[in-house]
N, C-alpha and C positions, 0 to 999 in steps of 0.2 A: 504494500500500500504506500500512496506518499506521504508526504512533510508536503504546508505549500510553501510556495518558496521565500527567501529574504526580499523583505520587500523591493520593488523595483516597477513604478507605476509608468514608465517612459510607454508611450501609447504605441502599438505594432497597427499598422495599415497596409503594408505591404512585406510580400514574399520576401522580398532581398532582408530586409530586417531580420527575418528568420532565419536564411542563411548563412546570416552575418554575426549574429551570437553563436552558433557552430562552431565560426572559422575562430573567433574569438578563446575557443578554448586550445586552440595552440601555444606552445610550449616551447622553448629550448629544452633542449635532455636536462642539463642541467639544475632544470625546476621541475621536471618530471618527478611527481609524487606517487605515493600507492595508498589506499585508502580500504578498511576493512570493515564491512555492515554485515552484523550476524542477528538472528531472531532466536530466541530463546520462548521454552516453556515455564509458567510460574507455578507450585501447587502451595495449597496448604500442607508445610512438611505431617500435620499430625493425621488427616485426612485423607492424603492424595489428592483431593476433589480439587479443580482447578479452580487459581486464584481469583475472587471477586474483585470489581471495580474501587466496592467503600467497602467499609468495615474497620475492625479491630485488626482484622488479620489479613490484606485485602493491597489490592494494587497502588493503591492513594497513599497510604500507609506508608509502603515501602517508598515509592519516589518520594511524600515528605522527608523521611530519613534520609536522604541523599543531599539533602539541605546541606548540612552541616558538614559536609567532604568536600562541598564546595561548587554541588549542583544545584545549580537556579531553576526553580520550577518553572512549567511551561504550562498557562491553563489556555481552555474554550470552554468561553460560556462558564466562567469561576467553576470548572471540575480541570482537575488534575490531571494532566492526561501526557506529561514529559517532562523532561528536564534537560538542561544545556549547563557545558561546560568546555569553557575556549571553543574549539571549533569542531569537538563532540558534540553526539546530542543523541537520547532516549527519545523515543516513544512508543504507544501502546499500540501494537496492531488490534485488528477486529475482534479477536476472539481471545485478547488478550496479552497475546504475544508480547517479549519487551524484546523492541528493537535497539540496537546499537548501535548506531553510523558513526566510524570513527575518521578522527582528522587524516586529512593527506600529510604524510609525513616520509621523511628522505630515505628512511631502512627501514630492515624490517625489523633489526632489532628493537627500533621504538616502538614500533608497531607491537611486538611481544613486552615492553613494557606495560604499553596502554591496556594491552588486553588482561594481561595481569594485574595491574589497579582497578581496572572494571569491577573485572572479577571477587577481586577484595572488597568493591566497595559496595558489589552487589549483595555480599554473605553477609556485609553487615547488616546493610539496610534491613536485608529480606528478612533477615533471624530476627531481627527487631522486629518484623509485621508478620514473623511465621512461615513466609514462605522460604520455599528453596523453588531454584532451575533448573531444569535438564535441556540435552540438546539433541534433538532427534528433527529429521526432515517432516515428521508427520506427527499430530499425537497420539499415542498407540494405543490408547485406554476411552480415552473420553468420546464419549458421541455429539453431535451435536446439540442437542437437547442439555446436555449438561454442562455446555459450555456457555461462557458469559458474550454478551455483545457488548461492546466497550461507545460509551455517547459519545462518539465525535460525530460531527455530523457527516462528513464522507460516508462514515460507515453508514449511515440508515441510509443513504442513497447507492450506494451500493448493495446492500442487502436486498434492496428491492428493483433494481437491477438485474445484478446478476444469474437470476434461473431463468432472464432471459436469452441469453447470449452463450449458455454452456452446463451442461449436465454437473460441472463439480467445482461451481463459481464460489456456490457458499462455504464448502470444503475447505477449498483454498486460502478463502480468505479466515476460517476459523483456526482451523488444525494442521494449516504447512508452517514450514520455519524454514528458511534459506541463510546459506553462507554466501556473499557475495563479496568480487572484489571491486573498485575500481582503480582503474591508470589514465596517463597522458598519451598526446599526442601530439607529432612536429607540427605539423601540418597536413594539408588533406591525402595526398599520399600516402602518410603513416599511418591515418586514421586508415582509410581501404585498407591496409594490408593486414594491419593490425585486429579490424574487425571479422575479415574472412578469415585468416586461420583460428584467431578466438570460436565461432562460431562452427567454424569448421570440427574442431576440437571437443566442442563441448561436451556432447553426448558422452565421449571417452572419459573425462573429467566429473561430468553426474556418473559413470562407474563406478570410478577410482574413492567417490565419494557418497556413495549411496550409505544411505543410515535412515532408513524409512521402510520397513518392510513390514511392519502392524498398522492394521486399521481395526479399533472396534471392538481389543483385544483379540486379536488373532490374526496369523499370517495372510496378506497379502496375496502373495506369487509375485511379487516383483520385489525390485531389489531399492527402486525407488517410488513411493505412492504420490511423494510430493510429487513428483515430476506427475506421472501420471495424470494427476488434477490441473494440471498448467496444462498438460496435453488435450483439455476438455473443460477450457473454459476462456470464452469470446477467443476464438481463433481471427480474429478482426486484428487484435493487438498483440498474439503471439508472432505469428509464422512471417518473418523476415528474410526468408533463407532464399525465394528466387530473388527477391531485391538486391539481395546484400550481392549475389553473385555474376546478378547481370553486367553488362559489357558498359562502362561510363559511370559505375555506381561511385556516389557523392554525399557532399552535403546534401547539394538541394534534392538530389535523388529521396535520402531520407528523410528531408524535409516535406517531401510531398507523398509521399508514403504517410507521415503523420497528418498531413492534412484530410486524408481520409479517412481516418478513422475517429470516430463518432467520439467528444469529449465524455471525462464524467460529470466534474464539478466547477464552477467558479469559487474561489475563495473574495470574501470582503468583509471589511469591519467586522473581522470575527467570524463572520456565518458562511458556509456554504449552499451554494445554491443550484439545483439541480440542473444538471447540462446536457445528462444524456438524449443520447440523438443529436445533438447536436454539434454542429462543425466547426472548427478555428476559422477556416476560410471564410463562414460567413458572422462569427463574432469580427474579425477584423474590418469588417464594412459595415461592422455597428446593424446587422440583422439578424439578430437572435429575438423571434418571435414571443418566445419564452420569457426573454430580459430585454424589452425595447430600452434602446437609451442607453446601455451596457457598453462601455467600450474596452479593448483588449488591452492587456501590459503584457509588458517584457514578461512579469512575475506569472500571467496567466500562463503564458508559453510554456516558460520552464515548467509547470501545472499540468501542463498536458502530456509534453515529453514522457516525463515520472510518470503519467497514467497508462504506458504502453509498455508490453512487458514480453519482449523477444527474449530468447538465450543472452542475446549480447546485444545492452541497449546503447542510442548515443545521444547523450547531453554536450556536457562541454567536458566533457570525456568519456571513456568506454567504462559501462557497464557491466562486468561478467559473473552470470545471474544463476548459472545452470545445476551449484552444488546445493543438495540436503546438508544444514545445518548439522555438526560434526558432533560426535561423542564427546571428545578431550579439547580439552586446548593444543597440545602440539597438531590433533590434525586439522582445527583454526587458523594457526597458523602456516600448517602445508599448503592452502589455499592460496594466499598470498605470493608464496617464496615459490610454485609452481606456474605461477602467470608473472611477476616480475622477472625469474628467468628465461620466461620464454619469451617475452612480449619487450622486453627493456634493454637486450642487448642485440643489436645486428646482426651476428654469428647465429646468434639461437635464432632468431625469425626469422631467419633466410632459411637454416636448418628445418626449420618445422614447416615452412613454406613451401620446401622439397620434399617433404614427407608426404604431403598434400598433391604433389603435383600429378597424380597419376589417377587421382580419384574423378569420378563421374559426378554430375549431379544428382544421379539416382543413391551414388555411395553417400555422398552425404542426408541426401532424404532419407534412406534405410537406415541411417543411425538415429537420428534425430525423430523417428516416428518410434523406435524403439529403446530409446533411450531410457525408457523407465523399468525397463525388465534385461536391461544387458548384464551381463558376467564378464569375467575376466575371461573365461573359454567361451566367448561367443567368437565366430568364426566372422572376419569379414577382409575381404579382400585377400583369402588366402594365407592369411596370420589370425591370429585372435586377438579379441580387445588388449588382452591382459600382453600381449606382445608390444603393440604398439603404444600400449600406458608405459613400458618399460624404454621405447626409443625418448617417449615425450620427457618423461623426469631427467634422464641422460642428458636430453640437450639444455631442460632447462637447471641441472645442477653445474654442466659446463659453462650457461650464462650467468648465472648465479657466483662460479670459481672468478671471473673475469670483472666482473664490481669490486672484488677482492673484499667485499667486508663481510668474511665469513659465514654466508647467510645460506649458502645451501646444506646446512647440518636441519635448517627446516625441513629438509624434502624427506627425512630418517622415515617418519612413518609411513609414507607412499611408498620407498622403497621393501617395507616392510611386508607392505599390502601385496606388491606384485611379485614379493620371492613367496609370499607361502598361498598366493593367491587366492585368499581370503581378506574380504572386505569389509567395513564396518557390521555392515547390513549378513553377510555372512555368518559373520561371528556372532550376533545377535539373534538369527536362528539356530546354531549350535545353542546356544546356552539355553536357549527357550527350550527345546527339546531335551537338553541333556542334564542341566543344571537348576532350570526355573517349574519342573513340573507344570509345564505349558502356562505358567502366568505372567502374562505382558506386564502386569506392575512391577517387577523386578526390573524391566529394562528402565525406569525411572530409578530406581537405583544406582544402576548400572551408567547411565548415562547423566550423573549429578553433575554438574559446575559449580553451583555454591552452597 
Protein backbone atom coordinates (compact mmCIF):
# COMPACT_ATOMS: atom_id res chain seq x y z
CA UNK A 1 0.00 0.00 0.00
CA UNK A 2 1.27 3.79 -0.05
CA UNK A 3 2.46 6.62 2.10
CA UNK A 4 1.14 9.97 0.12
CA UNK A 5 3.68 11.76 -0.65
CA UNK A 6 5.98 14.97 0.84
CA UNK A 7 4.05 17.52 0.03
CA UNK A 8 4.60 19.03 -3.36
CA UNK A 9 1.58 21.09 -4.70
CA UNK A 10 3.42 22.47 -8.08
CA UNK A 11 0.35 21.98 -10.59
CA UNK A 12 1.02 18.92 -13.49
CA UNK A 13 -0.87 19.89 -16.86
CA UNK A 14 1.16 18.22 -19.18
CA UNK A 15 2.93 14.87 -20.01
CA UNK A 16 6.40 16.26 -20.29
CA UNK A 17 6.15 17.36 -16.51
CA UNK A 18 5.74 13.71 -15.82
CA UNK A 19 8.44 12.64 -17.77
CA UNK A 20 10.51 15.11 -16.26
CA UNK A 21 10.40 14.05 -12.53
CA UNK A 22 11.43 10.46 -13.89
CA UNK A 23 14.44 11.87 -15.54
CA UNK A 24 14.95 13.89 -12.24
CA UNK A 25 15.76 10.87 -10.25
CA UNK A 26 19.03 10.45 -11.82
CA UNK A 27 22.14 10.09 -10.06
CA UNK A 28 25.89 10.05 -10.39
CA UNK A 29 27.16 6.52 -8.92
CA UNK A 30 28.45 8.28 -6.46
CA UNK A 31 25.13 9.21 -4.75
CA UNK A 32 23.76 6.16 -5.63
CA UNK A 33 21.90 4.91 -2.57
CA UNK A 34 20.08 1.42 -1.42
CA UNK A 35 17.15 1.74 0.48
CA UNK A 36 15.22 -1.39 2.49
CA UNK A 37 11.04 -1.48 3.02
CA UNK A 38 10.09 -4.61 4.91
CA UNK A 39 6.30 -5.44 6.24
CA UNK A 40 6.00 -7.36 9.38
CA UNK A 41 3.26 -9.24 11.24
CA UNK A 42 2.01 -7.98 14.97
CA UNK A 43 0.21 -10.50 17.46
CA UNK A 44 -0.67 -10.30 20.94
CA UNK A 45 2.43 -12.30 22.22
CA UNK A 46 -0.06 -13.84 25.12
CA UNK A 47 -2.85 -14.68 22.56
CA UNK A 48 -1.40 -15.10 19.18
CA UNK A 49 -4.80 -13.21 17.89
CA UNK A 50 -3.58 -10.42 15.76
CA UNK A 51 -2.75 -7.17 16.86
CA UNK A 52 -5.69 -4.44 17.22
CA UNK A 53 -5.68 -0.91 16.16
CA UNK A 54 -6.58 0.67 20.03
CA UNK A 55 -6.36 -0.89 23.05
CA UNK A 56 -4.03 -1.61 26.08
CA UNK A 57 -2.22 -4.10 24.18
CA UNK A 58 -2.86 -2.88 20.51
CA UNK A 59 -1.03 -1.09 17.59
CA UNK A 60 -1.57 2.70 18.86
CA UNK A 61 0.18 1.54 21.86
CA UNK A 62 3.02 0.20 20.40
CA UNK A 63 3.95 3.28 17.84
CA UNK A 64 3.08 5.65 21.12
CA UNK A 65 6.04 3.88 22.60
CA UNK A 66 8.22 4.76 19.89
CA UNK A 67 7.86 8.32 21.09
CA UNK A 68 10.60 8.23 23.22
CA UNK A 69 13.52 6.49 20.81
CA UNK A 70 12.98 9.38 19.04
CA UNK A 71 9.92 8.50 16.78
CA UNK A 72 7.42 11.30 15.91
CA UNK A 73 4.05 10.05 15.50
CA UNK A 74 2.23 10.31 12.22
CA UNK A 75 -1.64 10.71 12.68
CA UNK A 76 -5.04 10.90 10.11
CA UNK A 77 -7.96 12.13 11.32
CA UNK A 78 -6.15 12.26 15.21
CA UNK A 79 -5.72 8.19 15.08
CA UNK A 80 -2.21 6.93 15.18
CA UNK A 81 -1.55 5.27 12.22
CA UNK A 82 2.90 5.86 11.81
CA UNK A 83 5.79 7.39 12.98
CA UNK A 84 8.81 9.16 11.24
CA UNK A 85 12.40 9.30 12.20
CA UNK A 86 15.11 11.25 9.84
CA UNK A 87 14.26 9.87 6.70
CA UNK A 88 12.70 6.48 8.07
CA UNK A 89 9.33 6.16 8.49
CA UNK A 90 6.57 3.34 9.93
CA UNK A 91 3.23 2.68 8.81
CA UNK A 92 0.38 0.58 9.29
CA UNK A 93 -0.71 -1.59 6.32
CA UNK A 94 -4.43 -2.67 5.96
CA UNK A 95 -4.64 -5.50 7.93
CA UNK A 96 -2.28 -4.29 10.12
CA UNK A 97 0.83 -4.95 8.94
CA UNK A 98 3.89 -2.46 10.35
CA UNK A 99 5.62 -1.34 7.52
CA UNK A 100 9.20 -0.07 7.55
CA UNK A 101 10.71 2.01 4.66
CA UNK A 102 14.18 2.73 5.58
CA UNK A 103 16.54 5.77 4.50
CA UNK A 104 18.78 5.53 1.27
CA UNK A 105 21.99 5.09 2.65
CA UNK A 106 25.72 4.53 1.06
CA UNK A 107 26.20 0.44 2.55
CA UNK A 108 24.97 -1.89 3.45
CA UNK A 109 26.53 -2.02 6.55
CA UNK A 110 24.36 0.94 7.70
CA UNK A 111 21.65 -0.57 6.35
CA UNK A 112 22.35 -3.64 8.92
CA UNK A 113 22.68 -1.01 11.43
CA UNK A 114 19.32 0.55 10.90
CA UNK A 115 17.76 -2.63 10.70
CA UNK A 116 19.07 -3.75 13.91
CA UNK A 117 17.85 -0.43 15.85
CA UNK A 118 14.49 -1.07 14.37
CA UNK A 119 14.44 -4.14 15.55
CA UNK A 120 15.56 -3.19 19.06
CA UNK A 121 13.22 -0.57 19.19
CA UNK A 122 10.48 -2.57 17.83
CA UNK A 123 10.91 -5.38 21.02
CA UNK A 124 10.72 -2.60 23.07
CA UNK A 125 7.95 -0.79 22.03
CA UNK A 126 5.94 -3.87 21.40
CA UNK A 127 6.76 -5.76 24.97
CA UNK A 128 5.44 -2.60 26.28
CA UNK A 129 1.82 -2.96 24.39
CA UNK A 130 2.29 -6.87 24.21
CA UNK A 131 2.83 -7.43 21.13
CA UNK A 132 5.65 -9.35 19.27
CA UNK A 133 6.45 -9.65 15.14
CA UNK A 134 7.00 -12.32 12.88
CA UNK A 135 8.10 -12.26 9.39
CA UNK A 136 6.51 -14.47 6.93
CA UNK A 137 5.26 -13.47 3.13
CA UNK A 138 1.62 -14.57 4.09
CA UNK A 139 -0.19 -14.92 7.40
CA UNK A 140 -0.21 -18.56 8.12
CA UNK A 141 -2.88 -18.78 10.92
CA UNK A 142 -5.21 -15.89 10.76
CA UNK A 143 -8.28 -15.72 8.37
CA UNK A 144 -9.76 -12.88 7.21
CA UNK A 145 -12.50 -12.47 9.51
CA UNK A 146 -10.04 -12.25 12.40
CA UNK A 147 -8.01 -9.85 11.11
CA UNK A 148 -8.24 -6.08 11.91
CA UNK A 149 -8.98 -3.32 9.10
CA UNK A 150 -6.76 -0.53 10.04
CA UNK A 151 -8.93 3.45 9.59
CA UNK A 152 -6.95 5.01 7.00
CA UNK A 153 -9.00 6.16 4.64
CA UNK A 154 -7.08 4.54 1.59
CA UNK A 155 -7.81 1.49 3.15
CA UNK A 156 -11.81 1.77 3.19
CA UNK A 157 -11.45 2.72 -0.41
CA UNK A 158 -9.68 0.00 -1.20
CA UNK A 159 -11.54 -2.45 0.45
CA UNK A 160 -14.31 -1.72 -1.54
CA UNK A 161 -12.41 -1.68 -4.51
CA UNK A 162 -10.73 -4.23 -4.66
CA UNK A 163 -13.07 -7.65 -5.25
CA UNK A 164 -13.56 -5.67 -8.15
CA UNK A 165 -10.52 -5.93 -10.01
CA UNK A 166 -9.03 -9.56 -8.65
CA UNK A 167 -10.05 -12.65 -6.85
CA UNK A 168 -7.22 -12.09 -3.85
CA UNK A 169 -7.23 -8.19 -3.80
CA UNK A 170 -8.41 -8.39 -0.05
CA UNK A 171 -5.98 -11.12 0.71
CA UNK A 172 -3.25 -9.10 -0.35
CA UNK A 173 -3.97 -6.34 1.11
CA UNK A 174 -4.63 -8.03 4.73
CA UNK A 175 -2.34 -11.01 5.09
CA UNK A 176 0.88 -10.42 2.54
CA UNK A 177 4.07 -8.84 3.82
CA UNK A 178 6.82 -8.05 1.36
CA UNK A 179 10.70 -7.42 1.56
CA UNK A 180 11.50 -4.91 -0.97
CA UNK A 181 14.55 -3.10 -2.05
CA UNK A 182 15.03 0.19 -3.77
CA UNK A 183 18.26 1.73 -5.94
CA UNK A 184 19.49 4.47 -8.25
CA UNK A 185 19.97 5.26 -11.56
CA UNK A 186 22.50 7.21 -14.05
CA UNK A 187 20.25 8.08 -16.37
CA UNK A 188 17.61 6.75 -18.76
CA UNK A 189 19.91 4.03 -20.18
CA UNK A 190 20.66 2.63 -16.68
CA UNK A 191 17.24 2.91 -15.61
CA UNK A 192 16.33 0.33 -19.11
CA UNK A 193 18.99 -1.90 -18.37
CA UNK A 194 18.61 -1.94 -14.81
CA UNK A 195 14.93 -2.53 -14.91
CA UNK A 196 14.86 -5.45 -17.49
CA UNK A 197 17.37 -7.64 -15.81
CA UNK A 198 15.66 -6.76 -12.36
CA UNK A 199 12.53 -7.93 -13.65
CA UNK A 200 13.89 -10.38 -15.69
CA UNK A 201 15.29 -11.95 -12.42
CA UNK A 202 12.71 -11.75 -10.32
CA UNK A 203 10.74 -14.76 -10.37
CA UNK A 204 14.38 -16.49 -9.48
CA UNK A 205 14.69 -14.02 -6.53
CA UNK A 206 10.71 -14.79 -5.13
CA UNK A 207 12.41 -18.44 -5.15
CA UNK A 208 15.49 -17.84 -3.46
CA UNK A 209 13.06 -16.05 -1.05
CA UNK A 210 9.95 -17.72 -0.65
CA UNK A 211 8.73 -17.93 3.16
CA UNK A 212 4.81 -18.19 2.50
CA UNK A 213 3.74 -21.54 2.01
CA UNK A 214 0.52 -21.51 4.93
CA UNK A 215 -2.63 -20.15 4.35
CA UNK A 216 -5.53 -20.68 6.97
CA UNK A 217 -3.24 -22.91 8.83
CA UNK A 218 -2.39 -25.32 6.53
CA UNK A 219 -0.11 -25.91 3.41
CA UNK A 220 -0.60 -24.09 0.58
CA UNK A 221 1.21 -26.16 -2.44
CA UNK A 222 3.24 -23.26 -3.21
CA UNK A 223 6.28 -22.01 -2.00
CA UNK A 224 5.19 -18.41 -2.22
CA UNK A 225 1.06 -17.60 -1.45
CA UNK A 226 2.05 -13.83 -1.27
CA UNK A 227 3.09 -13.92 -4.65
CA UNK A 228 0.27 -15.93 -5.74
CA UNK A 229 -2.35 -13.05 -4.55
CA UNK A 230 -0.24 -10.37 -6.52
CA UNK A 231 -0.76 -12.87 -9.33
CA UNK A 232 -4.63 -12.25 -8.91
CA UNK A 233 -5.39 -9.07 -8.12
CA UNK A 234 -6.03 -5.93 -10.69
CA UNK A 235 -3.65 -7.40 -13.40
CA UNK A 236 -4.21 -3.58 -14.76
CA UNK A 237 -1.29 -2.56 -12.22
CA UNK A 238 0.76 -5.69 -12.09
CA UNK A 239 1.95 -7.05 -15.58
CA UNK A 240 4.63 -4.75 -16.89
CA UNK A 241 6.76 -7.25 -18.49
CA UNK A 242 5.78 -6.64 -22.42
CA UNK A 243 6.26 -2.92 -21.79
CA UNK A 244 9.29 -3.19 -19.90
CA UNK A 245 10.64 -5.39 -22.99
CA UNK A 246 9.51 -3.62 -25.95
CA UNK A 247 11.86 -2.02 -28.46
CA UNK A 248 12.29 2.02 -27.25
CA UNK A 249 11.12 1.35 -23.62
CA UNK A 250 11.59 4.77 -21.43
CA UNK A 251 10.58 7.07 -19.32
CA UNK A 252 7.67 8.25 -21.18
CA UNK A 253 7.05 4.73 -22.39
CA UNK A 254 6.21 4.11 -18.53
CA UNK A 255 4.83 7.11 -18.17
CA UNK A 256 2.18 6.40 -20.30
CA UNK A 257 1.62 2.91 -19.30
CA UNK A 258 0.79 4.61 -15.88
CA UNK A 259 -1.51 6.94 -17.54
CA UNK A 260 -3.63 4.17 -18.16
CA UNK A 261 -4.26 2.63 -15.41
CA UNK A 262 -7.24 3.78 -13.53
CA UNK A 263 -6.06 5.87 -10.09
CA UNK A 264 -7.03 4.96 -6.45
CA UNK A 265 -7.07 7.98 -4.34
CA UNK A 266 -6.47 11.68 -4.17
CA UNK A 267 -4.91 12.60 -0.96
CA UNK A 268 -5.88 16.43 0.71
CA UNK A 269 -6.07 18.34 3.81
CA UNK A 270 -5.82 15.16 5.50
CA UNK A 271 -8.64 13.16 3.78
CA UNK A 272 -8.63 11.00 0.90
CA UNK A 273 -10.97 10.88 -1.63
CA UNK A 274 -12.01 8.34 -3.81
CA UNK A 275 -10.44 8.10 -7.44
CA UNK A 276 -11.15 4.90 -8.70
CA UNK A 277 -11.96 4.62 -12.23
CA UNK A 278 -10.57 7.38 -12.78
CA UNK A 279 -7.54 8.66 -14.92
CA UNK A 280 -4.26 11.11 -14.21
CA UNK A 281 -4.72 12.18 -17.92
CA UNK A 282 -8.00 13.56 -17.31
CA UNK A 283 -7.33 14.85 -13.55
CA UNK A 284 -4.45 16.80 -15.25
CA UNK A 285 -7.14 18.83 -17.56
CA UNK A 286 -8.98 19.51 -14.28
CA UNK A 287 -11.91 16.72 -15.58
CA UNK A 288 -12.55 14.56 -12.81
CA UNK A 289 -16.25 14.26 -12.94
CA UNK A 290 -16.19 12.97 -9.49
CA UNK A 291 -13.97 16.16 -8.16
CA UNK A 292 -14.87 19.09 -10.46
CA UNK A 293 -12.59 21.85 -9.79
CA UNK A 294 -9.77 19.30 -8.46
CA UNK A 295 -6.48 20.15 -10.00
CA UNK A 296 -3.21 17.77 -10.09
CA UNK A 297 0.25 18.17 -8.09
CA UNK A 298 3.46 16.89 -8.43
CA UNK A 299 2.56 15.16 -4.86
CA UNK A 300 -0.73 13.43 -6.70
CA UNK A 301 1.66 11.89 -9.39
CA UNK A 302 4.19 10.55 -7.11
CA UNK A 303 0.39 9.08 -5.55
CA UNK A 304 -0.24 7.30 -8.31
CA UNK A 305 3.02 5.95 -9.33
CA UNK A 306 3.13 4.11 -5.50
CA UNK A 307 -0.43 2.81 -6.42
CA UNK A 308 1.00 0.52 -9.36
CA UNK A 309 2.59 -2.59 -8.21
CA UNK A 310 4.63 -4.47 -11.01
CA UNK A 311 7.60 -6.85 -9.83
CA UNK A 312 9.93 -3.87 -10.43
CA UNK A 313 8.26 -0.43 -10.09
CA UNK A 314 9.71 3.16 -11.36
CA UNK A 315 9.40 6.30 -9.26
CA UNK A 316 12.52 8.27 -9.06
CA UNK A 317 14.17 5.11 -8.75
CA UNK A 318 13.68 1.25 -9.01
CA UNK A 319 11.58 -0.45 -7.04
CA UNK A 320 12.32 -4.36 -6.57
CA UNK A 321 9.20 -5.65 -5.11
CA UNK A 322 9.13 -9.46 -5.91
CA UNK A 323 10.43 -11.04 -2.29
CA UNK A 324 8.15 -12.71 0.78
CA UNK A 325 9.11 -10.99 3.74
CA UNK A 326 12.06 -13.07 5.31
CA UNK A 327 12.27 -15.31 8.50
CA UNK A 328 15.63 -13.73 10.06
CA UNK A 329 17.30 -10.65 9.76
CA UNK A 330 20.42 -11.90 7.98
CA UNK A 331 18.10 -13.05 5.12
CA UNK A 332 16.78 -9.07 5.28
CA UNK A 333 19.48 -8.33 4.72
CA UNK A 334 20.49 -10.86 1.62
CA UNK A 335 17.88 -8.99 -0.11
CA UNK A 336 19.79 -5.90 -0.28
CA UNK A 337 23.47 -7.20 -0.75
CA UNK A 338 21.92 -9.56 -3.80
CA UNK A 339 20.51 -6.59 -5.99
CA UNK A 340 23.36 -3.80 -4.97
CA UNK A 341 25.73 -6.56 -6.29
CA UNK A 342 24.04 -7.13 -9.03
CA UNK A 343 22.56 -3.90 -10.19
CA UNK A 344 25.49 -1.39 -8.74
CA UNK A 345 28.42 -2.59 -10.32
CA UNK A 346 29.14 -2.61 -14.27
CA UNK A 347 30.82 -6.01 -14.35
CA UNK A 348 27.96 -7.63 -12.46
CA UNK A 349 25.02 -6.15 -14.84
CA UNK A 350 26.62 -6.77 -17.94
CA UNK A 351 27.27 -10.23 -16.31
CA UNK A 352 23.67 -10.86 -15.41
CA UNK A 353 22.67 -9.12 -18.61
CA UNK A 354 24.45 -12.04 -20.41
CA UNK A 355 22.92 -14.58 -18.57
CA UNK A 356 19.64 -13.04 -19.94
CA UNK A 357 20.70 -12.87 -23.25
CA UNK A 358 19.47 -16.18 -24.76
CA UNK A 359 16.12 -16.16 -23.07
CA UNK A 360 12.76 -15.67 -25.19
CA UNK A 361 9.94 -13.67 -24.08
CA UNK A 362 7.97 -16.64 -23.50
CA UNK A 363 11.08 -17.64 -20.99
CA UNK A 364 10.42 -14.83 -19.19
CA UNK A 365 6.51 -15.01 -19.16
CA UNK A 366 6.91 -18.81 -17.82
CA UNK A 367 8.65 -17.79 -14.86
CA UNK A 368 6.95 -14.97 -13.94
CA UNK A 369 3.33 -16.73 -14.40
CA UNK A 370 4.92 -19.35 -12.03
CA UNK A 371 6.64 -17.67 -9.83
CA UNK A 372 4.65 -18.48 -6.80
CA UNK A 373 5.15 -22.36 -6.98
CA UNK A 374 8.97 -22.46 -8.22
CA UNK A 375 11.61 -24.62 -6.47
CA UNK A 376 15.02 -24.66 -6.77
CA UNK A 377 14.74 -28.11 -9.13
CA UNK A 378 12.33 -26.54 -11.31
CA UNK A 379 13.70 -27.06 -14.61
CA UNK A 380 13.96 -24.02 -17.06
CA UNK A 381 15.96 -23.44 -19.98
CA UNK A 382 17.73 -26.64 -19.56
CA UNK A 383 19.37 -25.89 -15.92
CA UNK A 384 17.19 -25.40 -12.93
CA UNK A 385 16.08 -22.56 -10.95
CA UNK A 386 18.39 -23.58 -8.15
CA UNK A 387 21.32 -23.50 -10.85
CA UNK A 388 20.91 -20.21 -12.19
CA UNK A 389 20.18 -18.71 -8.37
CA UNK A 390 23.77 -20.02 -7.91
CA UNK A 391 25.35 -18.08 -11.35
CA UNK A 392 23.15 -14.80 -9.85
CA UNK A 393 24.73 -14.77 -6.15
CA UNK A 394 28.29 -15.59 -7.86
CA UNK A 395 28.03 -12.51 -9.83
CA UNK A 396 26.49 -10.43 -7.43
CA UNK A 397 29.10 -11.56 -4.59
CA UNK A 398 31.92 -10.62 -7.26
CA UNK A 399 30.13 -7.14 -7.54
CA UNK A 400 29.77 -6.82 -4.00
CA UNK A 401 34.03 -8.04 -3.78
CA UNK A 402 34.72 -4.88 -6.04
CA UNK A 403 32.91 -1.85 -3.78
CA UNK A 404 35.44 -3.43 -1.51
CA UNK A 405 33.42 -2.80 1.73
CA UNK A 406 33.13 -6.03 2.79
CA UNK A 407 29.54 -6.43 2.12
CA UNK A 408 29.05 -9.74 0.33
CA UNK A 409 29.51 -11.93 3.63
CA UNK A 410 25.50 -10.64 3.28
CA UNK A 411 24.87 -13.16 0.47
CA UNK A 412 26.06 -16.24 3.46
CA UNK A 413 22.46 -17.36 3.63
CA UNK A 414 21.43 -17.44 -0.03
CA UNK A 415 24.47 -19.38 -0.56
CA UNK A 416 23.30 -21.53 2.16
CA UNK A 417 19.88 -21.91 0.54
CA UNK A 418 21.36 -23.07 -2.90
CA UNK A 419 24.05 -25.74 -1.54
CA UNK A 420 21.50 -27.73 0.45
CA UNK A 421 18.66 -26.50 -1.77
CA UNK A 422 16.23 -25.91 0.77
CA UNK A 423 14.41 -22.66 1.09
CA UNK A 424 12.85 -20.77 3.73
CA UNK A 425 9.48 -21.85 2.79
CA UNK A 426 11.01 -25.41 2.56
CA UNK A 427 12.22 -25.71 5.80
CA UNK A 428 9.14 -24.49 7.03
CA UNK A 429 7.30 -27.46 5.64
CA UNK A 430 9.98 -29.90 7.13
CA UNK A 431 9.31 -28.73 10.57
CA UNK A 432 5.40 -28.59 10.01
CA UNK A 433 5.42 -32.15 9.39
CA UNK A 434 8.29 -33.25 11.40
CA UNK A 435 8.60 -31.19 14.33
CA UNK A 436 5.36 -28.84 14.63
CA UNK A 437 2.65 -31.98 14.74
CA UNK A 438 1.01 -30.11 11.67
CA UNK A 439 0.40 -26.70 13.74
CA UNK A 440 1.19 -23.55 11.79
CA UNK A 441 1.33 -21.52 15.07
CA UNK A 442 4.69 -22.61 15.67
CA UNK A 443 5.81 -21.07 12.59
CA UNK A 444 5.02 -17.67 14.46
CA UNK A 445 7.54 -18.87 16.71
CA UNK A 446 9.77 -19.84 14.53
CA UNK A 447 9.62 -16.83 12.44
CA UNK A 448 9.90 -14.01 15.75
CA UNK A 449 11.83 -10.69 15.17
CA UNK A 450 11.15 -9.08 18.30
Amino acid sequence: MFLPSQPNATPVTHKRQLVSWLETGAKPQDRWRVATLHEKFLIDFRSHRAAEHEGARSLAAMLRNLEPLGWQPVYEMEQILGARRGEAALTLGPGGQLIFSGAPLASLSETEVELTTHLHDLSRAGRDAGLASFGLGFHPTATPQELPWMPQGRTRILRDYMPDVGREGLDLMQRSAALRVTLDYSDEADMVTKFRVALALQPLVTALFAASPFRDGKPTGESSTRTRAWLNTDPSRYNALNLVFDEGFGFESYVDWALSVPMYAIHRDGFYLDATGCFFRDFMRGELEDHPGLSATMADWSDHLASLFPPVRLRRYLELRGADMACSPAMVMALPALWTGLLYDSVALDAADQLLSEWEHEDYLALHTSAHSLRLDTPHKGRTVGEIARDLVRIASDGLQRRALGEDAYLAPLEQIIDSGVTQADDLLRRYYDEWDQNVDKALQACALS
